[in-house]
Structure formats: structure tokens, C-alpha cells
C-alpha positions as CSV (number, residue, x, y, z in Angstrom):
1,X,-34.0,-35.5,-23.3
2,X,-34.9,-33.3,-26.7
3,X,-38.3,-33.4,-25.6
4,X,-37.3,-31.8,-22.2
5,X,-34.8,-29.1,-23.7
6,X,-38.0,-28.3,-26.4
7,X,-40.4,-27.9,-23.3
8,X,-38.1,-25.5,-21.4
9,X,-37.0,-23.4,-24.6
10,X,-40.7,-23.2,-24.8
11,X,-41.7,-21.9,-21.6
12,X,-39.0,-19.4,-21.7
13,X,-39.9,-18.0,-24.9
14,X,-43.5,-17.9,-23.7
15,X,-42.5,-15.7,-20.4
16,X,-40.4,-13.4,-22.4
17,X,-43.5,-13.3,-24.6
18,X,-45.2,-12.5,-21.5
19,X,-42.9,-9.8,-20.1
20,X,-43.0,-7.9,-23.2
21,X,-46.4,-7.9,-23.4
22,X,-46.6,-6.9,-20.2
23,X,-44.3,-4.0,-21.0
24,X,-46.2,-3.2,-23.9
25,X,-49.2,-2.9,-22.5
26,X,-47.8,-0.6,-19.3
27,X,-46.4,1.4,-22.3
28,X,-49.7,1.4,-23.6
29,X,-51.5,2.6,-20.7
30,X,-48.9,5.4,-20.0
31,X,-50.3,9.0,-20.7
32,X,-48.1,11.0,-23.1
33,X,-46.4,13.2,-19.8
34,X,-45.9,10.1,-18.4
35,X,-44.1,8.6,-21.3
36,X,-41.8,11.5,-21.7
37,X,-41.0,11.2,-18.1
38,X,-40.0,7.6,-18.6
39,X,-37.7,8.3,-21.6
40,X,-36.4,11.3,-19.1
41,X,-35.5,8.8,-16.5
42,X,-34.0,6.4,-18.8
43,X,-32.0,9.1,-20.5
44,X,-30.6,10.5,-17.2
45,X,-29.5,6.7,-16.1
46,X,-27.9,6.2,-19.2
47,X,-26.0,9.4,-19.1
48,X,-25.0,8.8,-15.4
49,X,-23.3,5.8,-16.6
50,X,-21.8,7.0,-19.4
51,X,-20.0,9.5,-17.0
52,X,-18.9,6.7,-14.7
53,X,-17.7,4.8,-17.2
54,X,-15.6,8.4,-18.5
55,X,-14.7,8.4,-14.9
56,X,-13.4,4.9,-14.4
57,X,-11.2,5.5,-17.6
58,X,-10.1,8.7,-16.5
59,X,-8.4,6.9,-13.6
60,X,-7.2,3.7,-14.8
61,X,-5.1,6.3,-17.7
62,X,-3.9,8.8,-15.0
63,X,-2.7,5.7,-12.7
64,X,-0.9,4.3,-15.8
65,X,0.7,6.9,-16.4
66,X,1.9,8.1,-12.6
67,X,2.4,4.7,-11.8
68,X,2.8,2.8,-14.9
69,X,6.6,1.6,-14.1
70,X,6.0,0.7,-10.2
71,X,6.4,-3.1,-10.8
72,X,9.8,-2.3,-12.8
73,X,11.0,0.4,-9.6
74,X,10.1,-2.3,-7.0
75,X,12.5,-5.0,-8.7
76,X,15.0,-1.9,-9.1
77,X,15.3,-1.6,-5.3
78,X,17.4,-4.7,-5.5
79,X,19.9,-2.9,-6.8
80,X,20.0,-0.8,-4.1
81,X,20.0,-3.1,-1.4
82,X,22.9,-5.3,-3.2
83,X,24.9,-2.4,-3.1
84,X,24.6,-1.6,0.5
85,X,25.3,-5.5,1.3
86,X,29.0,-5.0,-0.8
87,X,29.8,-2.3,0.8
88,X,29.2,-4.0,4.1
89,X,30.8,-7.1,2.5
90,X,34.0,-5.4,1.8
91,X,34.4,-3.3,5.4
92,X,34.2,-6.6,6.8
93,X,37.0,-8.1,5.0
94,X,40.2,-8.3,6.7
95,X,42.4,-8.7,3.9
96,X,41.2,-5.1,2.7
97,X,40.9,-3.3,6.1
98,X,43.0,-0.2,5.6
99,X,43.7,-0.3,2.2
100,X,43.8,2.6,-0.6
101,X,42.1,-0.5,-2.9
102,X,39.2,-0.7,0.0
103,X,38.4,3.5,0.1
104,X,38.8,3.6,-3.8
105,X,36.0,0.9,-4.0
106,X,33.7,2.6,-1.5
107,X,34.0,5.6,-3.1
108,X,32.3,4.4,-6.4
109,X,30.3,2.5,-4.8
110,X,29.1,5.7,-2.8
111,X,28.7,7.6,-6.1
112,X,26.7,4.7,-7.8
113,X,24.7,4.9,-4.8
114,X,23.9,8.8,-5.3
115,X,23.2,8.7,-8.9
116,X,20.8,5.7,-8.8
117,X,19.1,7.6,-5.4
118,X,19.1,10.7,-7.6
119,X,17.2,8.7,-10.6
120,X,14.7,7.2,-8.1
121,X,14.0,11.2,-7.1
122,X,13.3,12.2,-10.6
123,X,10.5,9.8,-11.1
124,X,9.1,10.6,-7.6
125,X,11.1,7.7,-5.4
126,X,11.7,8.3,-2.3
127,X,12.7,6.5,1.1
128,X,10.8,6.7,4.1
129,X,12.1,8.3,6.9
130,X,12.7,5.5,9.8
131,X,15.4,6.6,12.5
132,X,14.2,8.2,15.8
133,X,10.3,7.9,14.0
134,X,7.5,6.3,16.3
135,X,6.5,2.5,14.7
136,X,3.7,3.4,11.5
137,X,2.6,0.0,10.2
138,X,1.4,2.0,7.0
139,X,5.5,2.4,6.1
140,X,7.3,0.2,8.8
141,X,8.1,-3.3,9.7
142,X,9.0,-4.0,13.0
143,X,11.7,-7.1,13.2
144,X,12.8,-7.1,16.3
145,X,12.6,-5.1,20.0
146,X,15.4,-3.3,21.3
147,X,15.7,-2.3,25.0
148,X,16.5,1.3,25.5
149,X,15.1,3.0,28.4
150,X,16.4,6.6,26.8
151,X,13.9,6.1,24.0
152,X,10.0,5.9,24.5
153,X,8.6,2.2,23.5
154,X,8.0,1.5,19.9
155,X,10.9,4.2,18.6
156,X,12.2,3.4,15.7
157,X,16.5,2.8,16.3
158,X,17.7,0.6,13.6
159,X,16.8,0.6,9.9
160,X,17.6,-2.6,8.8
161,X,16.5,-2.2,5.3
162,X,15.4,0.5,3.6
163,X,11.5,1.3,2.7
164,X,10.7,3.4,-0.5
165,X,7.7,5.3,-1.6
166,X,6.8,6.1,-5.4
167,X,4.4,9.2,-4.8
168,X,1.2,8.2,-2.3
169,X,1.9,4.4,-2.8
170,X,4.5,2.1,-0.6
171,X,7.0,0.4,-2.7
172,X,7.9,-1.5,-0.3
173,X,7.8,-1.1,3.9
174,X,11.1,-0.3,6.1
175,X,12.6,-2.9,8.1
176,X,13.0,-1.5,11.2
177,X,13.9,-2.3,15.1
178,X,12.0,-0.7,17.7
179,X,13.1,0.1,21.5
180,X,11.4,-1.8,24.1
181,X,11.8,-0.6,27.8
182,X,14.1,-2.8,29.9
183,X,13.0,-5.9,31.9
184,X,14.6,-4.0,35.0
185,X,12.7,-0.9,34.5
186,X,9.2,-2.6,33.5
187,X,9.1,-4.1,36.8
188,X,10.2,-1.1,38.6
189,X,7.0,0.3,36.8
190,X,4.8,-2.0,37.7
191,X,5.8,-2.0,41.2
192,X,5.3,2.0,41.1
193,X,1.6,1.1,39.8
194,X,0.7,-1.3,42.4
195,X,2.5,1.2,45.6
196,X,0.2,3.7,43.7
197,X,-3.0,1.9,43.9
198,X,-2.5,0.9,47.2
199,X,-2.2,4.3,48.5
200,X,-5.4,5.2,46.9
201,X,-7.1,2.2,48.4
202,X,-5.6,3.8,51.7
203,X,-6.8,6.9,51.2
């Protein structure tokens, strides 16, 4: 086995023996213009990646610091979303329907709503706009097909959670219904199709 490692560390040294031999020679051989050519083209490579490398650090420090908290705003959206599903919590209870305690309760909770939605605007947070907006897998998520023949198919009509932005990059997508046309009006449109191609075929 030693033997074996020996005769392998051996032939390696010998071909790296080789190659720079090789390379010394080339240099060797090389006229003076050619020479300073080489160290030219070796000098330009190595500045050219010097500037990449300034590049690639340039970025990674301007992404850091535009979207150094993105992980930390993501988990913040909870809060929004817990707050709309109190509110909704609390409408729905009977025992409260009506009630100065019920309108008092909404009220902060509309105001904790506005100052968190105002924080999430200072550091460049935003929601996407859904309602009424035609289906864009880039910021939507469709769940679910409405029918609504006053709509044109793949309209946006329900939000049924709310998708943010921080700057050029998607916190997180919009849940979102779309209208579908209705089964009575799809086949009325199909059979429209079919009387149309036969009266070409007639004609």
C-alpha cells in the first residue's frame, strides 16, 4: 500500500516537474514583445476579476442593506393577518352584535391596523393591488374560480389574503379568487362557435 502511495506521489511530482518545465521553456522561447504581451494579458485578466469580485460585493452590501430585514417583515405580516381574522372574529359574534363594547374594539383595532400599515410604508412595504386586476402569477394566487359572467375570465373578485411587496421583491403573493364564466353561458358559447363554423362550411 506505501509502496503504491510512494509510486503515485512520484509520478505526480514528476508531471508537475514536467509542466513547469514545459512552461519554462515556452517562456524561454518567447521573444521580449511577446513576453510583455503575456504579462499584458495576464495583467488585464487579473484586473477584470478584481472588478467582478468589487462588483459581486457591491451588490451583496446594497442588497443587505435595501433588503436586509425582509425575513423579519415577512414574519411581521402575521400580525397583520391576525388582526384582520379578530376583527372578523368579533363581527361574527352574536353576543357583541350591536354593542358600544363591539364599535370601541374595532375602532382600535382599525387604528392598530393604520399605524402598523403606515410602518410597513416607511420601510418601502406595500400591498399588491388585487380587486378588479386580471390574474398575474408574478403577485397572485388563484384559490378558487368564481362564476361571474359581468367580469371577463381570470378577474380578480375576492382577496382572500393580502399579498405584500418590499420594494421590487414579493413578500409574499395575494390570495385571490378569480371569475370564471358560467356553465350556462360557456355552452351557449360553444354552441355560437360550432353555428359559426358551420355557416362557413356553408358558405
Amino acid at each position: 500500500m506505501e509502496k503504491e502511495e510512494s509510486s503515485i506521489k512520484n509520478q505526480k511530482q514528476t508531471s508537475e516537474e514536467v509542466e513547469e518545465k514545459e512552461n519554462g521553456n515556452k517562456e524561454k522561447s518567447l521573444s521580449p514583445e511577446e513576453k510583455i504581451k503575456d504579462l499584458e494579458d495576464k495583467l488585464s485578466r487579473a484586473l477584470a476579476e478584481m472588478e467582478n469580485q468589487r462588483r459581486r460585493y457591491e451588490k451583496e452590501k446594497d442588497d443587505a442593506f435595501d433588503y436586509g430585514g425582509f425575513t423579519f417583515a415577512k414574519e411581521t405580516l402575521n400580525l397583520i393577518d391576525n388582526l384582520e381574522r379578530s376583527k372578523v372574529t368579533l363581527q361574527n359574534d352574536s353576543s357583541l352584535k350591536d354593542t358600544d363594547a363591539l364599535k370601541k374594539i374595532l375602532e382600535h383595532l382599525e387604528i392598530i391596523n393604520k399605524d402598523t400599515m403606515s410602518i410597513f410604508k416607511k420601510n418601502s412595504i406595500e400591498s399588491i393591488d388585487s380587486i378588479d386586476k386580471k390574474l398575474d402569477p408574478n403577485f397572485h394566487q388563484a384559490m378558487m374560480e368564481v362564476e361571474d359572467d359581468e367580469k371577463e375570465p381570470g378577474t380578480i373578485v375576492q382577496e382572500i389574503q393580502k399579498g405584500f411587496m418590499m420594494k421590487d421583491r414579493l413578500l409574499r403573493p395575494a390570495l385571490v379568487a378569480v371569475s370564471k364564466t358560467t356553465e350556462s353561458n360557456k355552452q351557449k358559447s360553444e354552441k355560437d362557435e360550432q353555428n359559426q363554423d358551420k355557416s362557413k362550411k356553408k358558405k
